[in-house]
N, C-alpha and C positions, 0 to 999 in steps of 0.2 A: 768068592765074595770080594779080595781085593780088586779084581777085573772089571765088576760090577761098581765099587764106587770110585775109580778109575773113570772110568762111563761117566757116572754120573757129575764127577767135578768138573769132566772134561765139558758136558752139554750145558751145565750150569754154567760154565765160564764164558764156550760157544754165544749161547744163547744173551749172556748178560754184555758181552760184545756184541753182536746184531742189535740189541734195545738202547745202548748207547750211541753206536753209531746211528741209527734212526733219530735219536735223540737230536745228536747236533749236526745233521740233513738238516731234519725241520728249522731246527731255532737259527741254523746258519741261510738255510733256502727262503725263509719269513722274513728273515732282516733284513739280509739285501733283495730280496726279491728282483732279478735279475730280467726279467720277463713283465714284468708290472703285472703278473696274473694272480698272486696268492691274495691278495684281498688282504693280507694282513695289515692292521693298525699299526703296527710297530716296525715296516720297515723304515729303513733309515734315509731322510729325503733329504744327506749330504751326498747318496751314492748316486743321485738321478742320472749325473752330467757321465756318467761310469760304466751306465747299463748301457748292455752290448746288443744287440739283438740281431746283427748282420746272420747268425746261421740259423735262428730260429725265427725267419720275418713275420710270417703268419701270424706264427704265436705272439711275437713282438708289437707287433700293430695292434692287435687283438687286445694286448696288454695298455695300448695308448687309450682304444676306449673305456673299459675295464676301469683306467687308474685315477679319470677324473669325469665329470660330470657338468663341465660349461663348456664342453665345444662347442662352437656355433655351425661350426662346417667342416668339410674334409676334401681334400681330393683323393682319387681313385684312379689306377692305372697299372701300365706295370715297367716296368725297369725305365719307360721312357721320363716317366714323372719321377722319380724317390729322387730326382737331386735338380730338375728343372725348373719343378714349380713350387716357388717358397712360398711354405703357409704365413710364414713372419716376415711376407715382403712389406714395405710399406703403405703399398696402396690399399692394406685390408682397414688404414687406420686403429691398431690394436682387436681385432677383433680375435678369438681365441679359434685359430683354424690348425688342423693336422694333416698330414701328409699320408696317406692309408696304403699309396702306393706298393706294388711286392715285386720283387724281381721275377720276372718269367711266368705274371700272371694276365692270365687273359679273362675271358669273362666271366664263365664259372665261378671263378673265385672273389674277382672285383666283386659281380653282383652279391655272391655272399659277405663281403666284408662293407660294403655299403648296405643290406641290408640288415648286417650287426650293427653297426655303426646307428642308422636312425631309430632302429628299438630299444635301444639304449639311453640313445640321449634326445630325450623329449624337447630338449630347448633350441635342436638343432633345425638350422633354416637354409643352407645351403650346402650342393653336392656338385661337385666337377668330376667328370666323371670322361676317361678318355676311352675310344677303344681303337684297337690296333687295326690296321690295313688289313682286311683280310679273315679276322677272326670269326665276324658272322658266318663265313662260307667254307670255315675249317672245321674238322672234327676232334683236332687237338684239345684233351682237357688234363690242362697241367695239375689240377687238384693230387692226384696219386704221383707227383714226380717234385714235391717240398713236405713241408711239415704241417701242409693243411688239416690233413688227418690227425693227426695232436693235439689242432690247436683249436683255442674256444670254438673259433669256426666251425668245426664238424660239430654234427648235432649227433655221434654217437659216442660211445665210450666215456661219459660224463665222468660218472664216480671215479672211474682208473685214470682221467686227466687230473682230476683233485688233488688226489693222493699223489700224484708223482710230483706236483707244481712243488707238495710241500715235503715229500723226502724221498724225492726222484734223482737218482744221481747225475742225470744229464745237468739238471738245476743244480746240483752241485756244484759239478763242476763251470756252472756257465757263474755263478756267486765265486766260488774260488778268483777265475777270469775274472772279473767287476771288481774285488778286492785288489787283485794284481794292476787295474789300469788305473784304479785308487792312487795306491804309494808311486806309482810313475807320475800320476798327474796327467794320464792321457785320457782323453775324454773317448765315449764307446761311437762307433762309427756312421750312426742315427743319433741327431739332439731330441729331444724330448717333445717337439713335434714333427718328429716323424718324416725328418729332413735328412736325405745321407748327404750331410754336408763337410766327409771325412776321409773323402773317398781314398785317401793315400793310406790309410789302416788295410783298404780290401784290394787293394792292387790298379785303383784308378778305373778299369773297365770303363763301362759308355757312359762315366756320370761327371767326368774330367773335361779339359780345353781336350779344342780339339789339338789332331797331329800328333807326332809320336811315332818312332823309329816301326814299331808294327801294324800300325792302320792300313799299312797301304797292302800289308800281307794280309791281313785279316779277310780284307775287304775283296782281295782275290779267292780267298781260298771259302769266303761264301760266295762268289761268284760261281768255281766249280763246286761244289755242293747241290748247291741248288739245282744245276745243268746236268748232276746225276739222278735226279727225282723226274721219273716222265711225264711230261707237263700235262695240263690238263687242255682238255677243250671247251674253252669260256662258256658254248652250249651245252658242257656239261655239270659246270658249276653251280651247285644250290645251296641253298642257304641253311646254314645248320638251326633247323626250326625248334629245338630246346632249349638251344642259347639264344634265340631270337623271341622265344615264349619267356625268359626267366630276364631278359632286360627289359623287355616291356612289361612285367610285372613289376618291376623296380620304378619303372616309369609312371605307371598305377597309383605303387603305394606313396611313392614323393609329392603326387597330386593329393591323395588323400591326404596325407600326414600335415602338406602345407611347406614343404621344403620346396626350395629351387631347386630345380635340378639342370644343370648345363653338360650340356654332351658334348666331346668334341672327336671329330676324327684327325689320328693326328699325322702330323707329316713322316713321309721318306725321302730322302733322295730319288729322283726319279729312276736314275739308272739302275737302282734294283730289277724297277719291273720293264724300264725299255728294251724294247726288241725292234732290227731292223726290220722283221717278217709282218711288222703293223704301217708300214710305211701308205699309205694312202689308205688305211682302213679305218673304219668310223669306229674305232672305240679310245677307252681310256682306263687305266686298271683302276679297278674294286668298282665299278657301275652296279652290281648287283648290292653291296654293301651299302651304299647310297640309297636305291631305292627300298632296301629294307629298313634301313632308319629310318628316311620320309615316310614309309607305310605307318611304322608302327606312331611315330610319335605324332604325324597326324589322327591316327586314330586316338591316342591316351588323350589329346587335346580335343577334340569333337566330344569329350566327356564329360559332365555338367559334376566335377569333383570336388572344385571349389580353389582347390591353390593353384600355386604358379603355373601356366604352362611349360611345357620342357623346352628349353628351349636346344640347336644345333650350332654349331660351328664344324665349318672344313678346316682344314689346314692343308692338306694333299694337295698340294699344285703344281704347276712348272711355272714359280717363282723362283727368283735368283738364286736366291737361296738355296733352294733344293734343287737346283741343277748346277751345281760350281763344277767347274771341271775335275775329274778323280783322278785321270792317266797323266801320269809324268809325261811333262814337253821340254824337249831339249836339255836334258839330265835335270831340269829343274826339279820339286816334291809339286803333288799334285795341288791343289787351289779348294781341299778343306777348310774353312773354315770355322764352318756353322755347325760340324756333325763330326763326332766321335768314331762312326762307324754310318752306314748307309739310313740306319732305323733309329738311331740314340740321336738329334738334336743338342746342342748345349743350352747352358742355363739363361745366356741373351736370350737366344730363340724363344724359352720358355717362359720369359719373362715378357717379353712381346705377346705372345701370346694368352698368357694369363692377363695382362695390361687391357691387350681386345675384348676378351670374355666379359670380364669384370667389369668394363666401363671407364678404368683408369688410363690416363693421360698414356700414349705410347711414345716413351721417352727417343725411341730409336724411329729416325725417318725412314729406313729402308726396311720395318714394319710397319707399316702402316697402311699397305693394301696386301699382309701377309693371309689373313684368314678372311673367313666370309660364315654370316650369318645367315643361315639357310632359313624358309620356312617349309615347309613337306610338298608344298606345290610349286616349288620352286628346284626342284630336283632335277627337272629333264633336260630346262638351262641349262646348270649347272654341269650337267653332265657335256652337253653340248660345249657348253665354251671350254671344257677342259679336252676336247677330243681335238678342237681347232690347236690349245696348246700343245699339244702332245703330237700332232704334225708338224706344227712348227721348228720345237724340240728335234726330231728328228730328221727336220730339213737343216737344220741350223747349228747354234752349239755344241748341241746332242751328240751329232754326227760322228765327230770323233772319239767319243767318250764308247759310244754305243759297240762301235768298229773293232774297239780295243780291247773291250771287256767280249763279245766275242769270239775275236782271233784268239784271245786267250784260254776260252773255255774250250775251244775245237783245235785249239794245240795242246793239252792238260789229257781230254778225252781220245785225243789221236793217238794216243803215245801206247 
């Protein structure tokens, strides 16, 4: 009998801890709401400048449409955008824009976060929307390698996202963190539209000036990387037609709904994809991803929908810019300037370029023949006069930049 209410005091006590702790989960995971996802009325909107969302981005962005109801626009991307292109630059003249960007997301996810984003917000009228080099013709879908799966985003597991938002301990602990950068006064590492404008919280990576004691390592050590993946053969290259069906759905629904929607391809450095072995050959990289955008968004625009057409923008050139010299000459550092890493761009760059998109003044001369407005029948040009640069490149500037990141990768792989 004693054994028995032993037992009993002990689960009564057990149990009366589990309902308190529950207890203040919620009323602490509601207040700060840390995520901007609980809906709650009563979180506290001194903590805004506090909420962290650098490890949970999905969810966090997710959380920027979720927590207000007058965005006009957003851009869309992935790691290249969250700190290049400023939704509160001045040229939007106050217009209430967010930053949707996610690191390490490519289309899958864009198009599902642009298509949370305008079902949301009804009053919304413009979309920028970037995609990466290469994505169209990749099979890559980062969704299962972040917190997409968690986050509003997924359309599964609804009820068991609810309940964690409000006595989930990961929430907990991400409130506990938000409180902690409270009493410091350090603001969390995205502002409140969706700007990583903090990037010295997450260790600087591709969203800083360029240079930097290991750029030049980095940028070798994707060099052999890449040289250990057996290349493909351009005739063998097709276009990943799901990710190709799910952004012209996106393209679809912006016509219907009456949003802008502006697509851009965005720049690399060229020496990523130059190779000596193209030297007098008529091509140019990503040809196929060009003519899959011309396909598609001259079809959505041949559509009697009623709004905007979509419109394109390049950026992928052999402009100065994205051919600066990378190999150290004569013990000098190499002639970075514009690019963090070969694929990450700085926030001039992206400020030129959102300046072109948008119609605003481009405050920088040496942007100012950096992009190009495509229209769908204007593709094969396009394609052409970039095969003439891309010779060029390789007869010229190029030359030594090409030789070196080479000789590098066949002494790396020799060894």
């Amino acid at each position: 009998m004693k054994h028995k209410r032993q037992t009993r005091r002990y689960l009564i006590v057990f149990f009366t801890g589990v309902i308190m702790a529950t207890v203040i989960a919620a009323v602490v995971n509601t207040r700060v709401d840390p995520w901007r996802v609980s809906g709650s009325p009563w979180a506290d909107p001194a903590l805004e400048p506090y909420r962290d969302i650098s490890a949970m981005t999905r969810t966090g962005k997710a959380g920027l449409v979720l927590a207000r109801q007058d965005w006009q626009g957003a851009i869309f991307g992935s790691s290249r955008v969250i700190s290049t292109l400023d939704p509160q630059a001045p040229g939007w003249g106050g217009k209430e824009i967010v930053n949707l960007g996610m690191p390490g997301a490519f289309l899958y996810e864009n198009v599902a976060m642009a298509e949370y984003f305008i079902r949301r917000q009804q009053q919304a009228e413009l979309i920028v929307f970037g995609v990466d080099p290469g994505d169209l013709t990749s099979s890559v879908d980062t969704r299962g390698m972040s917190d997409f799966i968690s986050s509003p985003l997924s359309p599964d597991g609804v009820l068991d996202r609810r309940l964690r938002y409000v006595v989930g301990l990961s929430v907990f602990e991400s409130s506990v963190e938000t409180l902690g950068l409270r009493s410091k006064g350090t603001p969390g590492e995205y502002n409140a539209h969706g700007l990583r404008d903090r990037p010295a919280r997450g260790g600087g990576g591709a969203s800083g000036a360029a240079g930097g004691p290991n750029q030049l390592k980095f940028i070798k050590n994707r060099f052999i990387d890449d040289a250990r993946i057996a290349p493909k053969d351009e005739s063998a290259v097709k276009v990943n037609a799901d990710k190709a069906a799910k952004l012209e759905s996106l393209m679809h629904e912006c016509r219907e709904r009456g949003v802008r929607m502006v697509i851009f391809l965005h720049p690399n450095h060229v020496l990523l994809k130059a190779a000596s072995a193209d030297l007098g050959k008529q091509v140019t990289p990503f040809e196929k991803d060009r003519r899959q955008l011309a396909e598609m968004i001259g079809r959505v625009n041949a559509m009697e929908l009623g709004g905007p057409l979509v419109e394109w923008w390049d950026f992928y050139s052999f402009h100065r810019y994205n051919s600066e010299r990378v190999r150290p000459v004569e013990g000098e550092p190499n002639a970075l300037v514009h690019w963090r890493d070969l694929e990450h761009y700085t926030k001039d760059v992206g400020e030129g370029m959102l300046s072109a998109m948008m119609g605003w003044p481009v405050t920088n001369p040496d942007l100012l023949d950096y992009g190009v407005k495509l229209l769908p029948d204007e593709v094969e040009a396009r394609i052409s006069t970039l095969r003439e640069a891309y010779q060029a490149y390789l007869n010229g500037e190029g030359q030594g930049d090409v030789a070196w990141k080479e000789a590098l990768v066949d002494d790396v792989l020799e060894r």
